[in-house]
TORMARNU-792945 format. One line per field, with one value per residue (C-alpha): x, y, z; residue number from 0; residue in one letter. Coordinates in steps of 0.5 Angstrom, whole numbers, padded with zeros to 4 digits. Example, Ala and Ser with C-alpha at 12.3 -4.5 7.8 and 13.67 -1.06 7.14 Angstrom:
BEGIN
east 0025 | 0027
north -0009 | -0002
up 0016 | 0014
num 0 | 1
residu a | s
end
This chain:
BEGIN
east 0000 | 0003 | 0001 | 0007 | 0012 | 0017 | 0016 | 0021 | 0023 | 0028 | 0032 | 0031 | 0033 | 0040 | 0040 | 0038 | 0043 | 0049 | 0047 | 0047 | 0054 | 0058 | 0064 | 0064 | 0070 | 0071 | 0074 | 0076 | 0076 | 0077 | 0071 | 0071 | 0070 | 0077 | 0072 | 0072 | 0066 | 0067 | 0063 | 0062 | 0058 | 0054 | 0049 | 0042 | 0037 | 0034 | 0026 | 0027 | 0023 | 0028 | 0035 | 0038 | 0036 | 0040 | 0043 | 0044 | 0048 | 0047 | 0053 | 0053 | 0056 | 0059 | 0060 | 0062 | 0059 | 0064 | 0064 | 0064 | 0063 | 0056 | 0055 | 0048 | 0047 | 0046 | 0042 | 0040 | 0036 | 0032 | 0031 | 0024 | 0022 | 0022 | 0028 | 0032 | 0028 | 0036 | 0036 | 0042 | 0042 | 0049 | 0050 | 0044 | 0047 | 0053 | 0047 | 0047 | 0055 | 0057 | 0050 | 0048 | 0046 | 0052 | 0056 | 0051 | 0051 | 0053 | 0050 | 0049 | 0047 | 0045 | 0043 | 0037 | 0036 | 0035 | 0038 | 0046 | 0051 | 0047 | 0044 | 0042 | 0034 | 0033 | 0028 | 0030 | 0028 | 0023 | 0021 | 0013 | 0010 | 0005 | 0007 | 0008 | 0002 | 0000 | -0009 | -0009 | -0015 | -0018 | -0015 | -0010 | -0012 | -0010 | -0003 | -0001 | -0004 | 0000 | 0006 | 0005 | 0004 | 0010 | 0014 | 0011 | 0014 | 0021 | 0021 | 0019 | 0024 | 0030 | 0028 | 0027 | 0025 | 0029 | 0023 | 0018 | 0022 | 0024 | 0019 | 0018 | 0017 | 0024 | 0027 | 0025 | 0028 | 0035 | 0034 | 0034 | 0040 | 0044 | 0042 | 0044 | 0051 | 0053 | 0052 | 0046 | 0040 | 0035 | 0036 | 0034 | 0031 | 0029 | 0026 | 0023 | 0017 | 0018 | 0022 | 0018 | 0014 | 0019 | 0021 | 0014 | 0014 | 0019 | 0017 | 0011 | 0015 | 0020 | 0017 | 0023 | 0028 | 0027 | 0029 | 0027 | 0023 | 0023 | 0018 | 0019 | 0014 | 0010 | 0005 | -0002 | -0002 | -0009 | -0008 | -0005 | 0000 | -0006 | -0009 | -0002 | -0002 | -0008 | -0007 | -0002 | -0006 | -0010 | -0004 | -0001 | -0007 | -0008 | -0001 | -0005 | -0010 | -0006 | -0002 | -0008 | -0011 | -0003 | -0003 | -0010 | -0009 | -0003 | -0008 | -0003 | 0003 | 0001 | -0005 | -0009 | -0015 | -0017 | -0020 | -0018 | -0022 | -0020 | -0013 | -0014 | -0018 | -0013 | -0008 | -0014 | -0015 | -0007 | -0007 | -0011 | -0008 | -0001 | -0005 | -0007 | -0001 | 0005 | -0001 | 0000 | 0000 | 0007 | 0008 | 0001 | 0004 | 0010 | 0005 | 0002 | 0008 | 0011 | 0004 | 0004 | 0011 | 0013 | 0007 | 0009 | 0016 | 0012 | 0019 | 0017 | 0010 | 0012 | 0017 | 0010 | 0006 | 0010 | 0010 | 0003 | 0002 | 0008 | 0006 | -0001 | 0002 | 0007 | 0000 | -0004 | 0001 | 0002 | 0009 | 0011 | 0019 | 0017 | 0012 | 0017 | 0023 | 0019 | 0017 | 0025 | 0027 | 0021 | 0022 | 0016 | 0018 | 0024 | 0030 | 0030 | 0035 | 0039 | 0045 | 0045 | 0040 | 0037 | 0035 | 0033 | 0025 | 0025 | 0019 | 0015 | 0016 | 0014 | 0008 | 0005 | 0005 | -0002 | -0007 | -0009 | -0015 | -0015 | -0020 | -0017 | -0024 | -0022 | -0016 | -0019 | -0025 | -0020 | -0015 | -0022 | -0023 | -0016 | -0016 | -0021 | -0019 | -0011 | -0008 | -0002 | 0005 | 0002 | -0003 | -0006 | 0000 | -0003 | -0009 | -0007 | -0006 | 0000 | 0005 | 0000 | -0006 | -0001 | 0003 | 0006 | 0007 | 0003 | 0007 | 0008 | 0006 | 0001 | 0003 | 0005 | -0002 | 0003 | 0002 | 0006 | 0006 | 0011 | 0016 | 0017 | 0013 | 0016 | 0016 | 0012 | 0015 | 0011 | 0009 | 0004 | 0004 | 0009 | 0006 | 0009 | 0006 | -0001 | -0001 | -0006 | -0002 | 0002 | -0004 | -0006 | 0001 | 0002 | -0005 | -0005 | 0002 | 0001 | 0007 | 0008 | 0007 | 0011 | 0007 | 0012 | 0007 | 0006 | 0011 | 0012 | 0017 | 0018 | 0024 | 0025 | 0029 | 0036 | 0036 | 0033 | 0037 | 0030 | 0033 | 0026 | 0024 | 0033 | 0032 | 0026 | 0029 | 0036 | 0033 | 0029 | 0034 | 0039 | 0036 | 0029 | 0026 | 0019 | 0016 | 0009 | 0004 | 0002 | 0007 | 0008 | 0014 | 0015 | 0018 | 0024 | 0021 | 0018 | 0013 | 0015 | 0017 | 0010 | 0006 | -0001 | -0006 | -0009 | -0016 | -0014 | -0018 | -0024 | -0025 | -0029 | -0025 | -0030 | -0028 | -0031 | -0029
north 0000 | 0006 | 0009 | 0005 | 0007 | 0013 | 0020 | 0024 | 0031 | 0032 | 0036 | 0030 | 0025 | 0029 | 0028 | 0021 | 0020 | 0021 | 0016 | 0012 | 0013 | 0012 | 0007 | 0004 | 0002 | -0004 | -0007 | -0015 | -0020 | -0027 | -0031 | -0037 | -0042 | -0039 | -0035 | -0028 | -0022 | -0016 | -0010 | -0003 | 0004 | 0008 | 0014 | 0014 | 0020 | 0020 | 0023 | 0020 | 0026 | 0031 | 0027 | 0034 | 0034 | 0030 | 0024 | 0017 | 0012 | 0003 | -0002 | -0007 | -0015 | -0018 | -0026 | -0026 | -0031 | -0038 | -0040 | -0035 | -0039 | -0040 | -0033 | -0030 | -0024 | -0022 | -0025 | -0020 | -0022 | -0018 | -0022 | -0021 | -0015 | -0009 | -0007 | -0013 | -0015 | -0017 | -0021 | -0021 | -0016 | -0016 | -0021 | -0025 | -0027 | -0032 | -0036 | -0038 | -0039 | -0046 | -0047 | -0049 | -0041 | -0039 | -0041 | -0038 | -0031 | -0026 | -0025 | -0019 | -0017 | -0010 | -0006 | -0003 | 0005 | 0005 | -0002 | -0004 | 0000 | 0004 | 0011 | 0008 | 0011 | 0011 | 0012 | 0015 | 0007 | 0008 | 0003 | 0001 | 0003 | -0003 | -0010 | -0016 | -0020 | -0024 | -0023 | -0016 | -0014 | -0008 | -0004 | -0004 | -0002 | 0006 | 0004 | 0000 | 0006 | 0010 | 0006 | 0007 | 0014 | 0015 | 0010 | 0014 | 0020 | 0018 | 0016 | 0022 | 0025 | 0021 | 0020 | 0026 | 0028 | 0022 | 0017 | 0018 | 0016 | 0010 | 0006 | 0000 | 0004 | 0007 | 0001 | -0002 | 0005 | 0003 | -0004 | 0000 | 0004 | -0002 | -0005 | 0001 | 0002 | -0005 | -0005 | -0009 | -0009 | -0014 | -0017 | -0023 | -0023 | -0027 | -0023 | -0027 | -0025 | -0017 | -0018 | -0021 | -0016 | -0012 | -0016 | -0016 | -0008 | -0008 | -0013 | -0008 | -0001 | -0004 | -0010 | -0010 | -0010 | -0016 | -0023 | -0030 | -0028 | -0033 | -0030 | -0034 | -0034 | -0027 | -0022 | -0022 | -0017 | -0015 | -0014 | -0007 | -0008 | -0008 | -0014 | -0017 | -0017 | -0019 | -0026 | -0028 | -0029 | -0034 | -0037 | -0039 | -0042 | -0047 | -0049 | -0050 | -0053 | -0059 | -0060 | -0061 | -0066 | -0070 | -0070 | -0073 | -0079 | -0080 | -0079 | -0086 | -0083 | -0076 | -0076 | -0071 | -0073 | -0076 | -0070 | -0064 | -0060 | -0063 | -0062 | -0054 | -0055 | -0058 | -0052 | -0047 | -0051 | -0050 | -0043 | -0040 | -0045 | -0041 | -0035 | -0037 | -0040 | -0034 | -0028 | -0025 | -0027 | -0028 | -0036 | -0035 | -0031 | -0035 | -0041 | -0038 | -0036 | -0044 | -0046 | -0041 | -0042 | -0050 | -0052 | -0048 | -0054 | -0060 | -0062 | -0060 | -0062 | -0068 | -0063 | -0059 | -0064 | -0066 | -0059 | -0058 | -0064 | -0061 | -0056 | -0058 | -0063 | -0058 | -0053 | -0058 | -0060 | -0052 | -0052 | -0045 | -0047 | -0053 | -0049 | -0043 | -0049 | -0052 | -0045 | -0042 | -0043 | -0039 | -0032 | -0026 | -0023 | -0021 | -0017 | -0010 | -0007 | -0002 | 0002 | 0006 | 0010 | 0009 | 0003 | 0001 | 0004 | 0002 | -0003 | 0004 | 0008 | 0002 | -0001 | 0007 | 0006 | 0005 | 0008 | 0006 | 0006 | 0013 | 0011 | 0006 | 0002 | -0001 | -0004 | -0005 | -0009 | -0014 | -0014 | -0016 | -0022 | -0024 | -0025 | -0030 | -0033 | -0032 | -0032 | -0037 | -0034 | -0027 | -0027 | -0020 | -0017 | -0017 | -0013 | -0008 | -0001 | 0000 | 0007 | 0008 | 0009 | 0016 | 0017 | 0024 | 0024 | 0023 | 0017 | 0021 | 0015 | 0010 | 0003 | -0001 | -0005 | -0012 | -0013 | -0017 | -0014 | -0015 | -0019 | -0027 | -0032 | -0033 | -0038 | -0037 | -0041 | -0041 | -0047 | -0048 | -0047 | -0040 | -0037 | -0030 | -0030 | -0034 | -0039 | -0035 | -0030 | -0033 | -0037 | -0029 | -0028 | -0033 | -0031 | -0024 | -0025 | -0031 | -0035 | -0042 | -0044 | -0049 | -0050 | -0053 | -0058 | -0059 | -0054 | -0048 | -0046 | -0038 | -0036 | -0043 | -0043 | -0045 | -0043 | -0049 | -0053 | -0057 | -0060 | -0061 | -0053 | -0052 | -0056 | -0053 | -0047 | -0047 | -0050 | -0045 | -0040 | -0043 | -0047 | -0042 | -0049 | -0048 | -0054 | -0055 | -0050 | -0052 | -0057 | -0059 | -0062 | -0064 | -0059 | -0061 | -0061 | -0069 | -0070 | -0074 | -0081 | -0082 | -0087 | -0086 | -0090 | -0096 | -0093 | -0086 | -0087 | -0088 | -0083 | -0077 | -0071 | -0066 | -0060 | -0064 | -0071
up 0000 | -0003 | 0005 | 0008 | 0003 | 0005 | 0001 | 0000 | -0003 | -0007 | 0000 | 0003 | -0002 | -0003 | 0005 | 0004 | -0001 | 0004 | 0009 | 0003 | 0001 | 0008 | 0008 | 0014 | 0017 | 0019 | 0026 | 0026 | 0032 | 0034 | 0036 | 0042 | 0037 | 0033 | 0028 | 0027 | 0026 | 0024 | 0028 | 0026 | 0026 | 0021 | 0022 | 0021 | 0022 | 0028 | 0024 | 0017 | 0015 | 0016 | 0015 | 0015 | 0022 | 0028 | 0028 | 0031 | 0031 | 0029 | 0032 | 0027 | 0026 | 0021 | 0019 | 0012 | 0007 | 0009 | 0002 | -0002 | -0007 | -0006 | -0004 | -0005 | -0001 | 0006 | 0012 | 0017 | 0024 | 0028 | 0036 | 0040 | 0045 | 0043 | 0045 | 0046 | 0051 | 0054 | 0047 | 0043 | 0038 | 0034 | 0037 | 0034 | 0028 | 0031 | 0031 | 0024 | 0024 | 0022 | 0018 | 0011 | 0012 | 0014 | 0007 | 0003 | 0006 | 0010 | 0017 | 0019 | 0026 | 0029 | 0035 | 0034 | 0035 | 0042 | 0045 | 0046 | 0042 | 0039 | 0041 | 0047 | 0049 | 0056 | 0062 | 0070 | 0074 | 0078 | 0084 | 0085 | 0090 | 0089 | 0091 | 0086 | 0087 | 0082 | 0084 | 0087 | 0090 | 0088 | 0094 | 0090 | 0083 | 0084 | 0086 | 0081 | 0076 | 0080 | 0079 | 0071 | 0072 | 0074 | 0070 | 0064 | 0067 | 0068 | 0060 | 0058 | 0063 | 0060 | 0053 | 0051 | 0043 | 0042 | 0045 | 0039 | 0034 | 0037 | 0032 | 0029 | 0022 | 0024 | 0025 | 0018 | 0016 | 0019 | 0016 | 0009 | 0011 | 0012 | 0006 | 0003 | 0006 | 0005 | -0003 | -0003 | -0007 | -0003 | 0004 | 0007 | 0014 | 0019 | 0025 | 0032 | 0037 | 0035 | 0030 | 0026 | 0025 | 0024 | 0018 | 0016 | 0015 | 0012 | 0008 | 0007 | 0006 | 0002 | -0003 | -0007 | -0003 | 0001 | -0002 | 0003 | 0010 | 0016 | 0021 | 0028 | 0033 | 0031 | 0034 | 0031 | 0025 | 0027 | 0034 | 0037 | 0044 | 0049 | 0045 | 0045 | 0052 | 0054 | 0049 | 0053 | 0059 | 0054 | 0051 | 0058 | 0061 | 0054 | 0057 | 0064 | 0062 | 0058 | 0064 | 0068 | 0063 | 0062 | 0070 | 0071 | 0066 | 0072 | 0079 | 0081 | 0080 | 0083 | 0087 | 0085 | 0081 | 0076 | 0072 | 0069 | 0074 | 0079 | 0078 | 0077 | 0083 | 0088 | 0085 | 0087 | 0094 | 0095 | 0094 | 0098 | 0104 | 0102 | 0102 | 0110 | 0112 | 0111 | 0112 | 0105 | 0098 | 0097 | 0097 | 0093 | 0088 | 0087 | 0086 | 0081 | 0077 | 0078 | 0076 | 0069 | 0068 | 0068 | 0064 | 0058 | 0059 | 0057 | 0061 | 0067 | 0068 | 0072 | 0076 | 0077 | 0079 | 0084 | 0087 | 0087 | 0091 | 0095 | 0096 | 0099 | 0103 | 0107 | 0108 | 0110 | 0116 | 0116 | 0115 | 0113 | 0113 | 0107 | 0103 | 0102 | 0100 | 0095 | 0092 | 0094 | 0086 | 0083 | 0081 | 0081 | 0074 | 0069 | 0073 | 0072 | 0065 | 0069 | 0068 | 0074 | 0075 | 0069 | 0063 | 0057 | 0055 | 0049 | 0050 | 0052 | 0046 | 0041 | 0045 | 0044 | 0037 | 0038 | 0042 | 0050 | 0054 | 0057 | 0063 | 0069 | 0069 | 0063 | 0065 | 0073 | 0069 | 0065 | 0072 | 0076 | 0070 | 0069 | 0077 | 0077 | 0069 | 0069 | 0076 | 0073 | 0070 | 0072 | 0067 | 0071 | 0070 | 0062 | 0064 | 0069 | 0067 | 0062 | 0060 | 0055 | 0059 | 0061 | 0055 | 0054 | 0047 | 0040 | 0035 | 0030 | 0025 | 0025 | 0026 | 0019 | 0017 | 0014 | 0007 | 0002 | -0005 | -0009 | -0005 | -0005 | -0001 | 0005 | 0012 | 0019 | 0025 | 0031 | 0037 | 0040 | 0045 | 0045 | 0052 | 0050 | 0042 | 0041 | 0036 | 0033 | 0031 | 0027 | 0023 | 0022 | 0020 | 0016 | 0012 | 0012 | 0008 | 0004 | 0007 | 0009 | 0016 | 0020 | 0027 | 0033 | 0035 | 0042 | 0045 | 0050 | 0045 | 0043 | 0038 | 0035 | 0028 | 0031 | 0038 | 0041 | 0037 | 0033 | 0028 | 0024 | 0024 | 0022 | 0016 | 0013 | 0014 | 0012 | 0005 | 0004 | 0006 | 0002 | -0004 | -0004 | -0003 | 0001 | 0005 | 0004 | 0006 | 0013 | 0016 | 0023 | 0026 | 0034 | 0039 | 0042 | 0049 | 0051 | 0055 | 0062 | 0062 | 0066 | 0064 | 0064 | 0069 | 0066 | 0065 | 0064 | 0058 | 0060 | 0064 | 0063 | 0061 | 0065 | 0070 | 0075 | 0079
num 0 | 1 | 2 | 3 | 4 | 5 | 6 | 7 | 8 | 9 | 10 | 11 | 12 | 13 | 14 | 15 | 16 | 17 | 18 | 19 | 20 | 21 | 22 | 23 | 24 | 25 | 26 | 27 | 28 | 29 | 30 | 31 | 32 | 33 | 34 | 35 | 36 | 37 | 38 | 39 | 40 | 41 | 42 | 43 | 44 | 45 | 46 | 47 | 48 | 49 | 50 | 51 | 52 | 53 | 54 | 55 | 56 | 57 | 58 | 59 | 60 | 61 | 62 | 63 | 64 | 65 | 66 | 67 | 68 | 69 | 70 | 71 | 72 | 73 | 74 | 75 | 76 | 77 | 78 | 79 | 80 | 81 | 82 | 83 | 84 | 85 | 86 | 87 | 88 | 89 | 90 | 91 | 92 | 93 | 94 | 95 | 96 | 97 | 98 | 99 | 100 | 101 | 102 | 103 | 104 | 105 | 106 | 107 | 108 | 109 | 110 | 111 | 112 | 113 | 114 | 115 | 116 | 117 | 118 | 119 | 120 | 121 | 122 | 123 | 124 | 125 | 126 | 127 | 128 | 129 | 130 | 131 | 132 | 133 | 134 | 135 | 136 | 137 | 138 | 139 | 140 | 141 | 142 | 143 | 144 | 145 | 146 | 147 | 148 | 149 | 150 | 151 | 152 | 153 | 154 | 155 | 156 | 157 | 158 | 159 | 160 | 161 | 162 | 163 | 164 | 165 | 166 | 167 | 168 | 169 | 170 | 171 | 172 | 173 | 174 | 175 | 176 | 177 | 178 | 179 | 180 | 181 | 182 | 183 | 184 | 185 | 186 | 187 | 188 | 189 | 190 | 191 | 192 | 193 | 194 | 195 | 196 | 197 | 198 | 199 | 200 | 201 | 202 | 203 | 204 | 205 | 206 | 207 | 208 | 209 | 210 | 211 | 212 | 213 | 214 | 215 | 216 | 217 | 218 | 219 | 220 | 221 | 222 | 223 | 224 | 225 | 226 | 227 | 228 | 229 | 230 | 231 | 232 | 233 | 234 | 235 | 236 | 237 | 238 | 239 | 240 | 241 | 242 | 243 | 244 | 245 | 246 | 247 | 248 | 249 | 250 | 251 | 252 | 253 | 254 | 255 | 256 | 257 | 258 | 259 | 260 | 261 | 262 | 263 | 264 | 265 | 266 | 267 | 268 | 269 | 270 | 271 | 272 | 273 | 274 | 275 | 276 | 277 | 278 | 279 | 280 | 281 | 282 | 283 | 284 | 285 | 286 | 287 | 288 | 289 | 290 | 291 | 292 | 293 | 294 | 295 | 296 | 297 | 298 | 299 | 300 | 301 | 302 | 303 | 304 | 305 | 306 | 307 | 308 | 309 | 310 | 311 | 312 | 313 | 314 | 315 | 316 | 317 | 318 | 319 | 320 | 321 | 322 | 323 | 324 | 325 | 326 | 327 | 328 | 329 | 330 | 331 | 332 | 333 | 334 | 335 | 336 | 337 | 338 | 339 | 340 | 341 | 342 | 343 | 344 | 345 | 346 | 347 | 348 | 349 | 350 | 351 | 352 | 353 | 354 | 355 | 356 | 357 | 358 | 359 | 360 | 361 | 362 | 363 | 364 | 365 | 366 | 367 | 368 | 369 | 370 | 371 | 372 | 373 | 374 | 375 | 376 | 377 | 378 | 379 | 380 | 381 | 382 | 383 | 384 | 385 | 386 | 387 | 388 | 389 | 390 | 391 | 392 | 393 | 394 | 395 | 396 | 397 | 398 | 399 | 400 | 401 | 402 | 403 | 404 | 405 | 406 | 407 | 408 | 409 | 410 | 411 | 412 | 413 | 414 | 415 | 416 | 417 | 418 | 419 | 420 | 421 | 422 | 423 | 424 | 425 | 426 | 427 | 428 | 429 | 430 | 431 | 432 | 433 | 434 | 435 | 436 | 437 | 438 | 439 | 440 | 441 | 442 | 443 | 444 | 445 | 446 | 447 | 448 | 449 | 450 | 451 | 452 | 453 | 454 | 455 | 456 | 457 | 458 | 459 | 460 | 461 | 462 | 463 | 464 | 465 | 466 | 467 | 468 | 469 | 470 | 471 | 472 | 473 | 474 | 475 | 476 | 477 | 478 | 479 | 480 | 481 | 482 | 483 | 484 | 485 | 486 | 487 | 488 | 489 | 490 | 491 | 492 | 493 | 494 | 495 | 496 | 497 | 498 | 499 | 500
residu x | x | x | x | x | x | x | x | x | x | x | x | x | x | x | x | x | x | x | x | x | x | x | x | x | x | x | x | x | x | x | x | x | x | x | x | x | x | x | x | x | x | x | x | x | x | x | x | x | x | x | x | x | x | x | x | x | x | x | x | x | x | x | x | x | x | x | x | x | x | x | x | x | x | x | x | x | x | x | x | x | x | x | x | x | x | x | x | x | x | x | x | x | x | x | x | x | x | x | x | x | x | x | x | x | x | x | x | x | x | x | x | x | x | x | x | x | x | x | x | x | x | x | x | x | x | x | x | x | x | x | x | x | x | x | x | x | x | x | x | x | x | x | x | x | x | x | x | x | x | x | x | x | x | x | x | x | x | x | x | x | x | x | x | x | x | x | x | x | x | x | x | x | x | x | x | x | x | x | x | x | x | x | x | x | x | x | x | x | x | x | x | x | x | x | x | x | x | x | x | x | x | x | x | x | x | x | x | x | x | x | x | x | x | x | x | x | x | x | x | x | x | x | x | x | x | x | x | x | x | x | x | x | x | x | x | x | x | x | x | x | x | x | x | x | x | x | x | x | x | x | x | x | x | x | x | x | x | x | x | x | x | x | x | x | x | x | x | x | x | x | x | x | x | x | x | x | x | x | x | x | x | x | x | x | x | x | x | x | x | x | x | x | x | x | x | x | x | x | x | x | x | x | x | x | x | x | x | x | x | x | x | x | x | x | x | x | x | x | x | x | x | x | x | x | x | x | x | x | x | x | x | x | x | x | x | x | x | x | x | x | x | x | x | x | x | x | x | x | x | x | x | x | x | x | x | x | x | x | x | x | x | x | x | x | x | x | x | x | x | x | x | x | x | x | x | x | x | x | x | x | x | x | x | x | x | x | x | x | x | x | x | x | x | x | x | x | x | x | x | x | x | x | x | x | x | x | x | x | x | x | x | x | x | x | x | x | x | x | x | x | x | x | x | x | x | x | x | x | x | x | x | x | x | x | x | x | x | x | x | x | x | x | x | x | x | x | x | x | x | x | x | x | x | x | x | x | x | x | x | x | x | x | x | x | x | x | x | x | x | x | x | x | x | x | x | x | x | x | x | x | x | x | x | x | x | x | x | x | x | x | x | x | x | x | x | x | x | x | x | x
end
């Protein structure tokens, strides 16, 4: 759509033109493996509608094609976020070294603007006055909006003008730049979480400059940042409830019922006992996160029936000492991205590129349902208030609607049961584009092709990548995680699956 492509005047296009023209020097090292990578820096305007205006910096990577040979172009990769999200950034593209890819191109990797090496885009930490609690009551709505209010604030303190144009349209931008730059007349992508995304807008801005497209584990085309969030609460509980229905088939081994329902029942029991036995919610909070969390790693199902029944066992016997031992390794949330007094807001600045609801008792409404229908793996924290509902600045552009026109068909790689991007967003994304699609069945996998070691996904991919073969439309392969060893009872299967014994 002609809407998503980049007008320039002609001052502009001069501008533009010197970006285009830098020579960028190029600094070798040598890598644990006996490799090398190359790193180095180009410009880019900070607003692409006044590239004469101010500047920001890129950090690229570099792993030559290994034979050159059978070089056909570059392959540039994207990790999750936005704004990292404590991902690899340059250094992403290690991932594909010693691959089919790696002989057929070389791997570029970069630092987004705003992340890592490049023009850093801060925001002043802030400490929440709300406590973590994974089904807050009411009486604690306000200060959890108070919190974002704040948190708002100390993003615009810190971001200053830089902050509305730290963008996923900017960042396809970039992308372009690089390109450029680097002498090529089309790239090749792959983009995870989103990444893909990204790839997908720069597919849609830049139809003619993108080649072969792995998107893997992708945000929902349709949806805006708020409805991404709050589908994670669905996408985790579609794990829960698997692992309720795996655990009820092994009631002998784990003695916690023999129907779903009643599974999620003993869960529920034992939590509110957690909640009494330490006079808080912290225990509780830290079952939730432990229920939401391990049944995404179809691994760890047994490990969390074991826990459960744990865990019920020690509250029912009052055992404060035990039940805080047993839930001891469970973490409440991601660690804080400080650099002294500050961190990385890059997430804030792109989850404001579409519009947020402006009264709080939205979000108390979807707080209030997400505390009865997703208490595990945090899943309120989805629905509270977010910077958005404050936000103190206007996206200069509106998010990029992905098409493909003009641009080769290309893959979709999504599990599942990938808590963090819903299966169905990469179903709508594979759609929406007209690409194939890998489905990692079975699988709380996130970030798939060649970071989890699969080596049904990797070999479609590479194939694709390199000898531009593509699987069949849809395709499902297994994921790698196997479920437990744990035979099922005898006559599990002529149990009714009901939600009551």
């Amino acid at each position: 759509m002609a809407t998503n492509r980049p007008a320039t005047t002609p001052t502009d296009a001069d501008a533009l033109s010197t970006y285009r023209s830098q020579r960028p020097v190029w600094t070798t090292t040598t890598t644990d493996g006996g490799g090398t990578v190359e790193h180095t820096t180009i410009e880019v305007p900070v607003d692409y509608t006044r590239p004469g205006g101010e500047r920001l910096t890129l950090a690229l990577s570099r792993h030559r094609a290994a034979d050159p040979a059978r070089r056909r172009g570059v392959l540039l990769s994207v990790n999750g976020g936005p704004g990292g999200d404590w991902g690899r950034g340059r250094g992403l593209a290690a991932a594909y070294t010693g691959t089919p890819v790696h002989d057929a191109y070389d791997l570029i990797g970069f630092d987004p603007r705003g992340t890592g090496a490049s023009t850093p885009l801060h925001a002043e930490v802030t400490l929440p006055s709300a406590p973590f609690d994974s089904r807050p009551p009411d009486t604690a709505f306000a200060a959890l909006a108070e919190d974002m209010r704040l948190r708002e604030l100390a993003c615009e303190r810190a971001g200053g003008t830089l902050r509305p144009h730290i963008s996923t349209r900017n960042t396809a931008r970039d992308m372009d730049l690089i390109r450029a730059v680097l002498g090529e007349e089309r790239i090749s992508f792959v983009g995870y979480a989103y990444g893909a995304y990204v790839g997908a807008v720069y597919g849609t801005m830049f139809p003619e400059r993108l080649d072969r497209s792995v998107l893997d584990s992708c945000v929902h085309p349709d949806w805006t940042w708020r409805e991404q969030f709050l589908w994670q609460g669905d996408a985790v509980q579609r794990n829960v409830d698997q692992w309720a229905r795996w655990t009820a088939d092994r009631h002998g081994r784990f003695g916690l019922g023999r129907a779903p329902g009643r599974i999620l029942a003993a869960v529920e029991e034992t939590a509110a006992r957690l909640e009494k036995l330490d006079d808080s919610h912290h225990l509780r909070t830290l079952l939730d996160g432990a229920v939401g969390n391990r049944a995404a790693d179809r691994g760890r199902w047994a490990e969390l029936a074991t826990l459960v029944g744990d865990l019920r066992d020690a509250t029912t016997a009052g055992d404060t000492g035990a039940a805080r031992a047993l839930l001891a390794e469970q973490g409440t949330w991601r660690p804080s991205d400080n650099e002294g007094d500050l961190r990385t807001a890059v997430l804030e600045a792109v989850t404001l590129e579409h519009e947020w609801p402006t009264d709080l008792e939205v979000y108390y409404r979807d707080m209030r349902e997400f505390r009865e229908r997703f208490p595990y793996g945090y899943g309120v924290l989805r629905a509270q208030p977010w910077v958005g509902a404050f936000r103190t600045f206007e996206a200069p552009e509106k998010p990029v609607a992905p098409v493909r026109d003009g641009y080769p068909v290309g893959l979709v790689v999504q599990a599942d049961g990938d808590p963090m991007d819903h299966y169905a967003g990469g179903v709508a994304m594979a759609e929406r584009l007209g690409h194939h699609l890998i489905t990692v069945e079975d699988s709380g996998d996130h970030e798939v092709y060649a970071l989890l070691g699969n080596t049904r996904v990797d070999d479609l991919v590479d194939r694709y990548l390199v000898d531009g073969v593509l699987p069949p439309p849809r395709v499902s392969v297994p994921g790698t995680t196997r479920r437990p060893d744990v035979p099922a009872d005898s006559d599990a299967r002529n149990v009714q699956r009901s939600s009551s014994t």
